[in-house]
Structures are given as structure tokens and as C-alpha cells.
C-alpha distance (Angstrom), angle and dihedral (degrees) to the residues before:
residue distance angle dihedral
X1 . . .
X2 3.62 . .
X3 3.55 96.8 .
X4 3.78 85.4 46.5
X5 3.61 96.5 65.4
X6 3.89 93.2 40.5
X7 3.78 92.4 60.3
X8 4.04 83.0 46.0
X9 2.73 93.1 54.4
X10 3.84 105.0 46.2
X11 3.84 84.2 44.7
X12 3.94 88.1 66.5
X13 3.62 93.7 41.8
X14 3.80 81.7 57.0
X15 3.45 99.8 47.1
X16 4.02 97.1 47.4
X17 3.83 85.9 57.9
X18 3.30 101.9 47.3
X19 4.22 90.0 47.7
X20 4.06 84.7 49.9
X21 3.55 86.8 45.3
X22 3.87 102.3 58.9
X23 3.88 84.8 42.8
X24 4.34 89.4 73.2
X25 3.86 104.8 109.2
X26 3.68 123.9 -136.3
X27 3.88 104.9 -78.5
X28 3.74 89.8 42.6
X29 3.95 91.7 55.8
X30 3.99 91.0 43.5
X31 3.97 89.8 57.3
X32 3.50 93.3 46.2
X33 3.88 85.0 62.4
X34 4.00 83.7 47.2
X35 3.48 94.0 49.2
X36 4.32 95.5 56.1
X37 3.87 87.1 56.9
X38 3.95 95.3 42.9
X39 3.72 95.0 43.0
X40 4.26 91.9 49.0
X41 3.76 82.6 52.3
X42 3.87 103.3 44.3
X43 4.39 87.0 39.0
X44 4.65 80.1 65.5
X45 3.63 90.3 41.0
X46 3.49 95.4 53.2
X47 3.84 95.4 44.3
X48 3.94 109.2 44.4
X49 4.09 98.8 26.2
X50 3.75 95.1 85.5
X51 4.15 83.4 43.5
X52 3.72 91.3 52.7
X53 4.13 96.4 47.6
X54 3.72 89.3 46.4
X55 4.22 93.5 50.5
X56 3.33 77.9 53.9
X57 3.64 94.5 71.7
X58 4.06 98.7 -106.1
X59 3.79 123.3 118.0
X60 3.61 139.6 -136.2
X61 4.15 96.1 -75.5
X62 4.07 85.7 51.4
X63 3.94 84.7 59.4
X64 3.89 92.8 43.3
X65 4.46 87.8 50.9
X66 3.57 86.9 53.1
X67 4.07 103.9 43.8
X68 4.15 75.8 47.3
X69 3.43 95.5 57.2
X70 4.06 97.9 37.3
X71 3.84 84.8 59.3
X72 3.61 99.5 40.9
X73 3.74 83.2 53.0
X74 3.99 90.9 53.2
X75 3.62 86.4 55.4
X76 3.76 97.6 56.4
X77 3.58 89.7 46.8
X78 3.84 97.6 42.3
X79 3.91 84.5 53.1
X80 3.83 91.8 54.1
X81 3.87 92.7 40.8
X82 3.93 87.7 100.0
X83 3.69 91.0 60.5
X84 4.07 86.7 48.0
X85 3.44 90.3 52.2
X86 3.96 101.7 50.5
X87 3.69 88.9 68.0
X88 3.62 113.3 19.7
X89 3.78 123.5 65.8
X90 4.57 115.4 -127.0
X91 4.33 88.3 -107.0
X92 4.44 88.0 60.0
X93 3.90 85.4 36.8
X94 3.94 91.1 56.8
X95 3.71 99.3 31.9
X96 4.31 91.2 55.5
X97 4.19 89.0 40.6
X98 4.02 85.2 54.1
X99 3.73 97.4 39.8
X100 3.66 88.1 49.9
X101 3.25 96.9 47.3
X102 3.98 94.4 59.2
X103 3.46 96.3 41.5
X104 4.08 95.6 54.3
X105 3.81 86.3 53.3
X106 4.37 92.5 58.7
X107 3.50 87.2 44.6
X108 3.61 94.8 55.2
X109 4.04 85.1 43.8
X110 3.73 99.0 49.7
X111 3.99 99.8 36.1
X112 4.16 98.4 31.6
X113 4.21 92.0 178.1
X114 3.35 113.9 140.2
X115 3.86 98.5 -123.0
X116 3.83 77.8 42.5
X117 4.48 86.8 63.1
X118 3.98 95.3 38.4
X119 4.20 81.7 54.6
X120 3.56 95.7 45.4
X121 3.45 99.4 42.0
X122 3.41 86.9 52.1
X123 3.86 95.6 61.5
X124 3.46 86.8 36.1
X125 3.77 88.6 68.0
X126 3.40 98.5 41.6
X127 4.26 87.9 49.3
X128 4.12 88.2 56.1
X129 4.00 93.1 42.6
X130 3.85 80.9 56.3
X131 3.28 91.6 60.3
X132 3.39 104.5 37.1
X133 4.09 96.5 56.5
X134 3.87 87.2 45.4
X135 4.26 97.0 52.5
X136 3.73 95.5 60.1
X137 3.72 98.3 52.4
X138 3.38 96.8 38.7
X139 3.94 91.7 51.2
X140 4.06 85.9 58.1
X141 4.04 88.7 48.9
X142 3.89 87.3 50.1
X143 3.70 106.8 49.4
X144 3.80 130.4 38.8
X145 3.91 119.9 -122.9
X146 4.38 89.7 -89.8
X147 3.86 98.0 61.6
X148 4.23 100.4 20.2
X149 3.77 93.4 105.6
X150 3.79 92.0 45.6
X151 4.06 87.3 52.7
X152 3.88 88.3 41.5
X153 4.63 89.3 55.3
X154 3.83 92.7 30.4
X155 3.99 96.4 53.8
X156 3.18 89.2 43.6
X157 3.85 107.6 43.5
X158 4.04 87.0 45.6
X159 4.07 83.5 57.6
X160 3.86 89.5 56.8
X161 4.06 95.2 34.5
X162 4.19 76.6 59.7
X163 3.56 92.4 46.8
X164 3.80 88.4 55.0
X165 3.88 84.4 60.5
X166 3.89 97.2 44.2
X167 4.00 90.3 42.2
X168 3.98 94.8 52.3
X169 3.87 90.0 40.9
X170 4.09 96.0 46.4
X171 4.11 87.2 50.7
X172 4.23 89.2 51.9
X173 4.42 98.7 32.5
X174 3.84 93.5 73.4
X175 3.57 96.8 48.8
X176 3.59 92.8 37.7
X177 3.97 90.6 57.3
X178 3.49 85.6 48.9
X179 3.40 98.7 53.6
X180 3.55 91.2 43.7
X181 3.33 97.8 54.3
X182 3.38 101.3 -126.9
X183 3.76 100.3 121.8
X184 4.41 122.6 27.1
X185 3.89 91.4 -135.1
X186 3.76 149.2 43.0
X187 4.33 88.5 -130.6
X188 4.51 81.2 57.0
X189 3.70 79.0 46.4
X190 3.58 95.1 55.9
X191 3.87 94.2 44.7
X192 4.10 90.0 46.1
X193 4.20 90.4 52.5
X194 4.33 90.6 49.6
X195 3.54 87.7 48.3
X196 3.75 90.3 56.9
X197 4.38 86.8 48.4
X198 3.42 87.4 57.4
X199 3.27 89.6 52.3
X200 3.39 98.6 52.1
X201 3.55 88.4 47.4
X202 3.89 99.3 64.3
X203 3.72 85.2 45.8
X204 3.55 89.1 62.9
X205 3.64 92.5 57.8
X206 4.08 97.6 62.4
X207 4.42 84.2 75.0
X208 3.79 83.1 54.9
X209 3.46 98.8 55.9
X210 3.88 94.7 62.8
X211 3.72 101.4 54.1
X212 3.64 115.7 106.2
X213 3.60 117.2 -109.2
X214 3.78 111.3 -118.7
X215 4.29 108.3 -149.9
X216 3.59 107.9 -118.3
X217 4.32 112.2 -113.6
X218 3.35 118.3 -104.1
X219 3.84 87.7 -131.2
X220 4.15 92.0 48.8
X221 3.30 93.8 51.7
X222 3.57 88.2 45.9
X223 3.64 94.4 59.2
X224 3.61 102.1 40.7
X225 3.66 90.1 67.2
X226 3.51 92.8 50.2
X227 3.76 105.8 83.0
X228 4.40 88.8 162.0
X229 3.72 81.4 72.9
X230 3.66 97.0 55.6
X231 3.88 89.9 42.4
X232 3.87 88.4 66.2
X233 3.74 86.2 53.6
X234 3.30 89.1 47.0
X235 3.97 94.8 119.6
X236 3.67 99.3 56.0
X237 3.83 92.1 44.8
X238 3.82 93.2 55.6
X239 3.56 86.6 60.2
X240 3.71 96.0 52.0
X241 3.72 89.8 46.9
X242 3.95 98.7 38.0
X243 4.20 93.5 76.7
X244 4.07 85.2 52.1
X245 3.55 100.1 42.4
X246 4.02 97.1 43.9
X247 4.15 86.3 44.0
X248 3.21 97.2 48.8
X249 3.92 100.2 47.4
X250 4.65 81.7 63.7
X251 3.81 88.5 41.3
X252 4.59 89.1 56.1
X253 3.63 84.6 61.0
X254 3.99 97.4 53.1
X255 3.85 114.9 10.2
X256 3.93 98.4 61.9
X257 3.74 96.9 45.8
X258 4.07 100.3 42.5
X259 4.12 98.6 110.6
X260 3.90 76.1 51.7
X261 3.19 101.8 52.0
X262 4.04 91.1 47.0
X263 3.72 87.1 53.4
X264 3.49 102.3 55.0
X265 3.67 109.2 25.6
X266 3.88 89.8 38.2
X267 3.86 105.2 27.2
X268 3.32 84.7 -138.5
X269 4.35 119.8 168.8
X270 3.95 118.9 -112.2
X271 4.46 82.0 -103.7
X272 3.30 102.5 51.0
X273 3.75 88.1 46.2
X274 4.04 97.7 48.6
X275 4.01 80.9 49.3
X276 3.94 89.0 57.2
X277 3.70 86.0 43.8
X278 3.88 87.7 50.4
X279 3.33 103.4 55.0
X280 3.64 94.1 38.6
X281 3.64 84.8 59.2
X282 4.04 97.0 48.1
X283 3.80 82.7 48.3
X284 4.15 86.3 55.8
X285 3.70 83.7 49.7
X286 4.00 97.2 48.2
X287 3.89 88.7 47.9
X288 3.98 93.8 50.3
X289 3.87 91.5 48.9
X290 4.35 90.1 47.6
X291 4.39 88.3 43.3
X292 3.91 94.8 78.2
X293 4.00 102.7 52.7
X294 3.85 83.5 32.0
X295 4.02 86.6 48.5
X296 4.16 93.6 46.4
X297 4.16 88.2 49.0
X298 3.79 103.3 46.1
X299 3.94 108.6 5.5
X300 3.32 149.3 -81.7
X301 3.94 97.8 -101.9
X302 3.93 94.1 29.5
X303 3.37 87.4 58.4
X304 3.44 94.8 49.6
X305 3.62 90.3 50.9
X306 3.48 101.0 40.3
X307 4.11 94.7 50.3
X308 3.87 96.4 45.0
X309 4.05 87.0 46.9
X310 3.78 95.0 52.5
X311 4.55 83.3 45.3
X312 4.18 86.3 67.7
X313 3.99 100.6 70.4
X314 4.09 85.6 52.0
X315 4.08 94.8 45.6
X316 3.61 85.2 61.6
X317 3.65 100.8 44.4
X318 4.26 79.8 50.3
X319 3.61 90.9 56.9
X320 3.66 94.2 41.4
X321 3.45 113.5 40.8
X322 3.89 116.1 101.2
X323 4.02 86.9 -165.6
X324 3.79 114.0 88.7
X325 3.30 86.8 -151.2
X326 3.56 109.8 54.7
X327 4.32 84.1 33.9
X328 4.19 84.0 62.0
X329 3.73 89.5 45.1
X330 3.55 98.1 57.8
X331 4.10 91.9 41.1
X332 3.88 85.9 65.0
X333 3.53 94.9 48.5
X334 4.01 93.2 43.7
X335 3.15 99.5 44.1
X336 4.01 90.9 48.5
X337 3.28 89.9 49.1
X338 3.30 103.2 50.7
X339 3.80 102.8 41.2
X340 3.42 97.7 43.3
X341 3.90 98.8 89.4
X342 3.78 85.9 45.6
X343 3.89 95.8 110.9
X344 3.50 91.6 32.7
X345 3.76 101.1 67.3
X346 3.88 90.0 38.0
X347 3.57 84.3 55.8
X348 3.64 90.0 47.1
X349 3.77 91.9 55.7
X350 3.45 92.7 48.6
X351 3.87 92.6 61.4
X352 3.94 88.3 45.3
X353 3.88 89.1 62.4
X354 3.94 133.6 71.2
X355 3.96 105.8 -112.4
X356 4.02 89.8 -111.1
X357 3.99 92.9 59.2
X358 4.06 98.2 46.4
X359 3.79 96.3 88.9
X360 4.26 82.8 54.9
X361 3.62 93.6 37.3
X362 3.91 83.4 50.3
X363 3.97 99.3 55.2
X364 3.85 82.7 43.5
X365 3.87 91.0 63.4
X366 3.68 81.6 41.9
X367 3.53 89.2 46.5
X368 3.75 104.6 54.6
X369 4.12 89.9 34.3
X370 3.49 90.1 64.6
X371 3.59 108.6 33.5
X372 4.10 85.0 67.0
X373 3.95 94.7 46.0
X374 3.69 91.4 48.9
X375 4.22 92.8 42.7
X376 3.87 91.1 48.7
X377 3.95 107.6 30.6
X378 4.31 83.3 63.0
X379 3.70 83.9 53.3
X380 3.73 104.6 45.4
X381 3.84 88.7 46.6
X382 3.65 93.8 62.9
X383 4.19 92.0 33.4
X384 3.78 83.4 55.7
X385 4.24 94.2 49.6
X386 3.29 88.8 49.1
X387 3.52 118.5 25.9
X388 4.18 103.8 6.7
X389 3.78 135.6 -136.3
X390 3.76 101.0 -39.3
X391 3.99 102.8 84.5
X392 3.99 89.6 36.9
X393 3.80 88.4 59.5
X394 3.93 92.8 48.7
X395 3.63 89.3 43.5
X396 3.95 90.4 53.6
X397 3.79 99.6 49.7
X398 3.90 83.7 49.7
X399 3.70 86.5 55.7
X400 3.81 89.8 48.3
X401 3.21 100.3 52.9
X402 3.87 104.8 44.8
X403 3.92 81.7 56.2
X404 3.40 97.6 54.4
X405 4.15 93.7 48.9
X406 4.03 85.3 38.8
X407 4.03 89.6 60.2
X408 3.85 92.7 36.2
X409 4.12 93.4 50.9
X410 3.93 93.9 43.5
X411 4.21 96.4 48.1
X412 3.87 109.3 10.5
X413 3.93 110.6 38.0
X414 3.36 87.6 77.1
X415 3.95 144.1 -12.9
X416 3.57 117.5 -47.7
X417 3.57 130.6 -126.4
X418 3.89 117.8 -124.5
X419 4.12 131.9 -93.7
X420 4.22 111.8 -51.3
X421 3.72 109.7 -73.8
X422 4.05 114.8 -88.0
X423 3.67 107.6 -96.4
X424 3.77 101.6 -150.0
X425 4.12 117.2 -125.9
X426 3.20 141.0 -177.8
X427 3.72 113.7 -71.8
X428 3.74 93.6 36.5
């Protein structure tokens, strides 16, 4: 009987995605496509560019200067995404971001200086904010209010199912080349497998250049210039900033330097660690698709609270572990954990904003993830020179935790008031 009702039960779980799923419209469908090719790409990046600054001869702190400066660069350009916006419509936005993004990468490639790196990584940041303040908006253009949290998991659990690919792929292409013998060295190994992101990356522009272009509102564009506005709701957007900011000042210390800290604590082999990286992201991916029924049943914000509580007990066993093993097991299982609300509270800030203000309330996410990664990551990279992974991992659950109790004490100790106030416009 029991198993009965479990397969029942999985069948309807099946059968409400698939009905949300053939409700995506056009453009949301084409960068889904976009998103396979872009995610493969970013899942190598994210693996083998640490690797391929350190063959380089530069160290951890090196690696901690330049996640500082790609985020200090995101915040510069999230802060001048209103002006972006005014004039240019979320399809341009995305299309430059991803363009960017792969040309950045060959110039780090072909001209590997390290003023050359700081530059790139630089515009590299500014190319992925870009993107990032363009998805979330254009996700609530794309889908109607029935299947928007659907579109919010799917398009993002496709991006990590990609990553899967790109992760398992980066760990094999060096040695590959190598064995091959079509490059001398693992650092020509490196270069080859970013080459092939970027390519990837352009690919994942051709998608993008069949949506329709939506004209931007007179009233939207309106209010995205109008920052004065946002100031006088300045109280309620602290508090749908404060979880991201406070989170992401623990995750700087960790997230950036994990292929390092596999390598070094672990001695672990470029493969084995792209396979960690793999599964962790297919576990991102499994997460994102279980957040929306999860999100409908309990809430958006308890879930969020409730998933990245339950993450803590396996950061520690992460950081603690002297078994690869066990270390890679609890990654997964973080890392699921902890990302899989993601979308959901992004979504969830979307809804708590007037249409006109999302691009703004957008780069303010943006904002407030990035000012902690780029405060902490400079921090853990001389921490781990000097005194290695131990007080980064402390520092991170810290992190954690005061986000968790931040989200719970601004929506869940008591009732909530409703969305932000409508700031009248022009148009209205």
C-alpha cells in the first residue's frame, strides 16, 4: 500500500511538471536551449580556472585578489545596471553579458600577464553581473504567475545538469590533451580546455538571438532610473538583501577556493575533482527541480530557511573530515542543500517588488551577493597562505547561520507585511 501511494504520488509530481512545463512561452524555451550550452561552459570555467592561475606560478592570495576584484567589478556594474536598462531591452543585456564573458576568458588565454588576469577578470565580472540582473526579469516577462516558479527551478536546475557535463569534461580535457599529444603540458592543457568554454559560450548566444524583443515601458524605464524611489524603500529592501549579503560574506571564504581545497587537503587529481564538482552540480540541479512543490507546501522563505539550516551540520563535516570520501559526500549534500532555494527566494523577491523596480531590486541582490564574496574571498586567500582552511570553514558556518536567523527574524517571527508600497511613475 505504501509503495502504492509513493509511486502516486511521484506520478502527480510528474504530471504537475510536465503541465507547468508545456506552459513556458517561446523566449523562455529558446533560453533554456541557451542555458545547456552556457552552463557546460561556465561548469569548466569554474573547475580548472583556479588550476590554470596557480600553474601559472601564483598562490592562493593571487586567486583571493582576483575573485575580489571580479566581484567588486559586479558591483560597479550592478550599480549602473539601471542606466543599462533605460535604453537597452533584457535579450541585448544578456547577449553583451555572454559575449563578454567568452571573450575575457581568450584574452586571459592568449595574453596570460598578470595585470593582463586582474583586467580580465574584471570584465569578466562585470560580463556575468550582466547576466545575472537580466535572467530574473526576463524569467517574470517569460512566464505567467501559474508556471513562474517552475521556469525559475527548471532554468536553473538545467544550468547545473550542464555544469555536470562541463565539470566531468574539464576534470578528463587536460589529461586527454596530454595524452593525446596535442599540447607538452598540463598549464597548455588548461589554456586548450578555456578555449573550448568560450566556445561553448558563443554557442550559447545563437538561442538568444531568436527571442523576441519585448519594448521596454515607458513607466519601467521610468523607474529604473529613479534610484530616490528605491531609497524610500530602503527599509524593506535591506531586509530582502540582508540574508544574501550576510550568506554570502561565509560562502567568500569557502565557495571560490573548493577545487583548492580538494587539491591540497585531499591531493586529489584534476578528474576526480571535476567528478566531485559534477555531482555536486547534478545535486544543485536535483534540489532546484524538488524547491517548487517544496516551495508551494511550506513556503518560499521557510524553505529557504529550513534547507540552508539543515546545509550547516554537513559544512562542518566538509571542513572536518580527513576522508576524501566522506569530505565529497558531504559537499554534494551541502551544496544541494544549500542552493536549492536559490531561485526560490529570488523568485520571492521578485513578487515583493512592483514590476518597474525588479531590474533595481535585481542588481541589489546582485549587489549585496557580491559585496560579501569579494570582502571575504581577499580574506580567505591570505587566511589560507598563512594559516589554511580551518578558520575559513568556521568563518563560513558563522556566515550561514546569521543568514538563516536574518531571513527567519525579518519574514517568519511574526506576520509579514505585504509587497513594497507602489511608487507611482510616470505613465501610471
Amino acid at each position: 500500500m505504501k509503495i502504492k501511494t509513493v509511486s502516486s504520488q511521484l506520478h502527480h509530481l510528474g504530471s504537475v511538471y510536465f503541465n507547468h512545463l508545456r506552459q513556458f512561452k517561446p523566449n523562455a524555451r529558446l533560453y533554456l536551449v541557451s542555458v545547456l550550452l552556457t552552463g557546460a561552459a561556465m561548469g569548466i570555467y569554474n573547475l580548472l580556472f583556479n588550476f590554470f592561475v596557480i600553474s601559472l606560478g601564483h598562490n592562493e592570495a593571487f586567486i583571493g585578489k582576483l575573485v575580489s576584484l571580479n566581484h567588486a567589478s559586479i558591483i560597479v556594474m550592478a550599480l549602473l545596471s539601471a542606466v543599462l536598462m533605460r535604453t537597452v531591452s533584457r535579450k541585448w543585456v544578456l547577449i553583451g553579458g555572454v559575449a563578454l564573458t567568452a571573450g575575457s576568458v581568450v584574452t586571459m588565454v592568449f595574453v596570460p600577464g598578470q595585470w593582463v588576469i586582474l583586467g580580465m577578470s574584471a570584465l569578466f565580472g562585470g560580463a556575468q553581473c550582466l547576466i545575472t540582473i537580466s535572467i530574473a526579469p526576463f524569467l517574470m516577462e517569460s512566464s505567467g504567475d501559474e508556471e513562474r516558479t517552475y521556469l525559475f527551478s527548471t532554468a536553473f536546475a538545467m544550468q547545473m545538469a550542464a555544469m555536470f557535463g562541463g565539470n566531468w569534461t574539464g576534470g578528463k580535457l587536460p589529461g586527454w590533451l596530454m595524452s593525446a599529444g596535442l599540447v607538452a603540458n598540463v598549464e597548455a592543457g588548461y589554456k586548450v580546455a578555456l578555449l573550448v568554454m568560450a566556445g561553448l559560450t558563443l554557442l550559447g548566444v545563437l538561442p538568444m538571438l531568436r527571442m523576441r524583443v519585448q519594448p521596454l515601458q515607458k513607466s519601467e524605464i521610468s523607474v529604473a532610473m529613479r534610484w530616490p524611489e528605491m531609497l524610500k524603500q530602503s527599509r524593506k529592501m535591506g531586509k530582502l538583501v540582508t540574508p544574501v549579503l550576510i550568506t554570502s560574506l561565509g560562502a567568500g571564504l569557502i565557495m571560490p577556493f573548493m577545487n583548492v581545497f580538494f587539491r591540497h587537503v585531499h591531493h586529489q587529481t584534476d578528474e576526480r575533482i571535476g567528478l566531485v564538482f559534477a555531482f555536486g552540480s547534478l545535486a544543485m540541479g536535483v534540489g532546484m527541480v524538488a524547491a517548487p512543490p517544496l516551495a508551494e507546501r511550506f513556503g518560499k522563505v521557510q524553505l529557504f530557511t529550513l534547507s540552508r539550516g539543515l546545509s550547516l551540520p554537513f559544512l562542518v563535516l566538509l571542513g572536518m573530515s580527513p576522508w576524501f570520501g566522506l569530505a565529497a559526500l558531504a559537499y554534494n549534500v551541502r551544496i544541494m542543500l544549500m542552493n536549492m532555494a536559490g531561485p526560490v527566494y529570488q523568485n520571492f523577491v521578485m513578487d515583493e517588488v512592483e514590476p518597474g523596480l525588479r531590474p533595481v531590486a535585481s542588481s541589489m541582490l546582485t549587489v549585496g551577493g557580491s559585496l560579501g564574496w569579494g570582502i571575504s574571498s581577499m580574506i580567505s586567500g591570505w587566511l589560507q597562505v598563512n594559516y589554511g582552511f580551518g578558520p575559513a570553514f568556521v568563518g563560513a558556518g558563522i556566515g550561514y547561520a546569521l543568514g538563516v536567523f536574518s531571513a527567519w527574524w525579518f519574514f517568519l517571527r511574526r506576520p509579514r507585511v505585504g509587497k513594497l508600497q507602489h511608487v507611482p511613475v510616470v505613465g501610471d
